[in-house]
C-alpha positions in Angstrom: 0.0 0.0 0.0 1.4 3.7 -1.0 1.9 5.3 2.3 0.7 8.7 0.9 -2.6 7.4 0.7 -2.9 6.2 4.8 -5.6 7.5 6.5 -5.0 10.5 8.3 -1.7 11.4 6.5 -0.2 14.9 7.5 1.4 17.1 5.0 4.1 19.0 5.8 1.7 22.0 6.4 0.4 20.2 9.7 -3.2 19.3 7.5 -4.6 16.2 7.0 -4.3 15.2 3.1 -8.0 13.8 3.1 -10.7 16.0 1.5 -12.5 18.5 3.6 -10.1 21.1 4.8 -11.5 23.9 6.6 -12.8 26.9 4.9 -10.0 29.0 7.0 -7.2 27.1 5.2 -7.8 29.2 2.0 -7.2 33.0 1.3 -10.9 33.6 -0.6 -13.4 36.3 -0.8 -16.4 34.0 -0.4 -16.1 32.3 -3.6 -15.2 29.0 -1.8 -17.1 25.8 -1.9 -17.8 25.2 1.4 -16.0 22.2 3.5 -18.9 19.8 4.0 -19.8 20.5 0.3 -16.1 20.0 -0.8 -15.9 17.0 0.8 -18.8 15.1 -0.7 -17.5 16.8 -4.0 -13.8 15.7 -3.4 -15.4 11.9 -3.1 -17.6 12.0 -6.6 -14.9 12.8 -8.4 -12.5 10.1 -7.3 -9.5 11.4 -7.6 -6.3 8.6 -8.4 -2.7 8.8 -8.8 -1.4 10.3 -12.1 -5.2 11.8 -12.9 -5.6 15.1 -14.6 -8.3 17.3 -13.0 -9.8 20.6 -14.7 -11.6 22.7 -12.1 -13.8 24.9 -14.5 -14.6 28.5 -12.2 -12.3 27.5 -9.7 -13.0 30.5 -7.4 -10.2 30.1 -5.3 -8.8 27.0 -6.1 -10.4 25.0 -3.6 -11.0 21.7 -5.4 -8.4 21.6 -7.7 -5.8 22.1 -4.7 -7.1 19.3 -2.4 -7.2 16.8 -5.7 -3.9 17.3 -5.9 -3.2 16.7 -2.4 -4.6 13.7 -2.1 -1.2 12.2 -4.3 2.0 13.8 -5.3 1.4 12.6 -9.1 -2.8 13.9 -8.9 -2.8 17.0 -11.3 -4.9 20.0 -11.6 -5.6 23.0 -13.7 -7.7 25.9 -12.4 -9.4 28.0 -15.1 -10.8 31.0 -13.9 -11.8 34.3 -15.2 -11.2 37.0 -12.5 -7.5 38.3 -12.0 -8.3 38.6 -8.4 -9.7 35.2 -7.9 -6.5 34.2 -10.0 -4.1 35.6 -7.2 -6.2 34.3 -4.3 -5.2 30.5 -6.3 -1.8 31.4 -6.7 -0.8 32.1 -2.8 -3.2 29.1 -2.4 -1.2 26.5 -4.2 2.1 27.7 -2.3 0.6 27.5 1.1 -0.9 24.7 0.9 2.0 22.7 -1.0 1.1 22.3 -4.5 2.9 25.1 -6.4 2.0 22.4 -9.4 -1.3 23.6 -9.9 -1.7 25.1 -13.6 -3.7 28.5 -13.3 -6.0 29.1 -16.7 -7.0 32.8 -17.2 -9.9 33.6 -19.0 -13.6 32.4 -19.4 -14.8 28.7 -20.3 -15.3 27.6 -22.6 -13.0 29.9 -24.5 -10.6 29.5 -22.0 -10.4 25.2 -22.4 -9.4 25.1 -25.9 -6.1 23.4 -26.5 -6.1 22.2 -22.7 -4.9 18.3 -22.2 -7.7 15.8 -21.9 -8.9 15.8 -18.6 -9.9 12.6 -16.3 -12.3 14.8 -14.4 -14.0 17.7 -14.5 -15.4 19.8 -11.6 -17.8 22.8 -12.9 -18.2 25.0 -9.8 -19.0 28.1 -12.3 -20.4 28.5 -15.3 -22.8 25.5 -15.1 -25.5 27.6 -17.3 -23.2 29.3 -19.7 -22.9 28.3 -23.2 -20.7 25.7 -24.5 -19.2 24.9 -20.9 -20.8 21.6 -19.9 -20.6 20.7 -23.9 -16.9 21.7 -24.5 -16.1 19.5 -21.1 -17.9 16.4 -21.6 -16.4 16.2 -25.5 -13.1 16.7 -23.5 -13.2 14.2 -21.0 -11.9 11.0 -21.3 -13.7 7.8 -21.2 -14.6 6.8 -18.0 -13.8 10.2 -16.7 -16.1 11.8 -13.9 -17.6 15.2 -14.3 -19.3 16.7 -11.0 -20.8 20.5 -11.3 -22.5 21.9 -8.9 -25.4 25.0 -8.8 -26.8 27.1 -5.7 -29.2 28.9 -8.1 -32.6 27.9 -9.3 -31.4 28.2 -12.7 -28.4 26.5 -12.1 -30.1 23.6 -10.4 -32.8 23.7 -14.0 -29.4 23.3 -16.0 -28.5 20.1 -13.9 -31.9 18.6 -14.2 -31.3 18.9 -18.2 -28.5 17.7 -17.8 -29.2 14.4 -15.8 -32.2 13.9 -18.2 -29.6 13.4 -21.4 -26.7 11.5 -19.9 -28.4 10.1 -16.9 -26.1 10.4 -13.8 -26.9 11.2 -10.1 -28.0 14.1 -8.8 -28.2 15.0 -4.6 -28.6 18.0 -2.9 -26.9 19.0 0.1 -28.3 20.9 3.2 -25.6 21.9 5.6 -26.8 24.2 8.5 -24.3 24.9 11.8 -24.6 25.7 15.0 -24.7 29.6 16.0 -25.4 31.5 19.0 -28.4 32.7 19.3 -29.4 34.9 22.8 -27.8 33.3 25.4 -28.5 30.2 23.4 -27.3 28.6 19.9 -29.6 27.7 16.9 -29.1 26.4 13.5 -27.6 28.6 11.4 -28.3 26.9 7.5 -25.9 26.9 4.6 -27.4 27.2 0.7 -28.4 24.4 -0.3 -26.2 22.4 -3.0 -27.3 20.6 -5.7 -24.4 18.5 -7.1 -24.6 16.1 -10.3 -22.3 13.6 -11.1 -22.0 11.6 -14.0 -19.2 9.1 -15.6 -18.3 9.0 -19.4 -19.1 5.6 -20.9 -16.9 3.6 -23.3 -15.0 4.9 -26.2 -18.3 4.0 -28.7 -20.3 6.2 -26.1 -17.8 9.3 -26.0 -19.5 11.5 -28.3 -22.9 11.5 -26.6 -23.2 15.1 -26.2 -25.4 17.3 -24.2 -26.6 19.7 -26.5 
């Protein structure tokens, strides 16, 4: 067994290696997926030595960095529009020991073209824009997973399409934690996540497209 995968590794920033770091452990402006969330996400997509991961809106970098950290050969690439956003991923990656991460500027799905083939893709923005979830299905590899996920109504109506052409599973996530409230504490809730997850069948079943 490959000792970088034993439960409860430590990396040499004191944090465990397993999926679900806390929300403090990135430099973000909000535009996080939230560690209960990330978690859940972390597990659909699977992550295995030597994968390739795209992280489509990566916000700050959240996903693409703890793929990566789950094995020393797991790569990622964060695409992501804002220049701000951009820098908050690149002090990421060096704090939290994977100065390997490839950052992407620009807009998907403009902003794939000529990328390497990914073995799975995470959409955490973008999910309703043109082209994206099109551009990173024809992309992905056989047997590759693609998980996106969507807060907003229309976001969630995009997912439900998108389950109803190439099937997959859908769940939705309801995190809510505990707050003071008075002199006593209450349940503060979270938005609610719906994530889909799907995996790309067999080469004769790669160009089912979602259009």
């Amino acid at each position: 067994m490959d000792p970088w995968l034993t439960v409860g590794d430590i990396g040499e920033d004191g944090l465990s290696r397993l999926a679900g770091l806390p929300d403090e452990a990135f430099d973000h402006d909000g535009q996080i997926t939230k560690r209960d969330q990330r978690a859940v996400t972390l597990g659909r997509l699977g992550p295995r030595p030597g994968e390739l991961l795209w992280d489509v809106g990566a916000g700050c970098g959240s996903i693409g960095i703890e793929w990566m950290r789950t094995h020393p050969t797991c790569r990622a690439i964060a695409i992501e529009s804002r220049a701000d956003r951009r820098d908050h991923i690149a002090r990421n990656r060096l704090a939290l020991g994977v100065p390997g991460l490839v950052i992407v500027p620009g807009a998907a799905p403009a902003a794939l073209e000529g990328l390497e083939a990914p073995d799975a893709v995470f959409i955490g923005g973008g999910v309703t824009a043109d082209g994206v979830v099109e551009t990173c299905w024809t992309a992905l590899k056989p047997g590759g997973r693609l998980v996106a996920n969507a807060v907003t109504l229309e976001g969630e109506a995009a997912l439900l399409a998108l389950r109803a052409r190439l099937g997959g599973d859908l769940i939705r996530l309801s995190v809510a934690q505990a707050k003071p409230l008075g002199g006593f504490h209450g349940w503060r809730p979270a938005m609610p996540v719906m994530l889909y997850s799907v995996t790309k069948g067999t080469a004769n079943e790669s160009g089912v497209s979602p259009s």
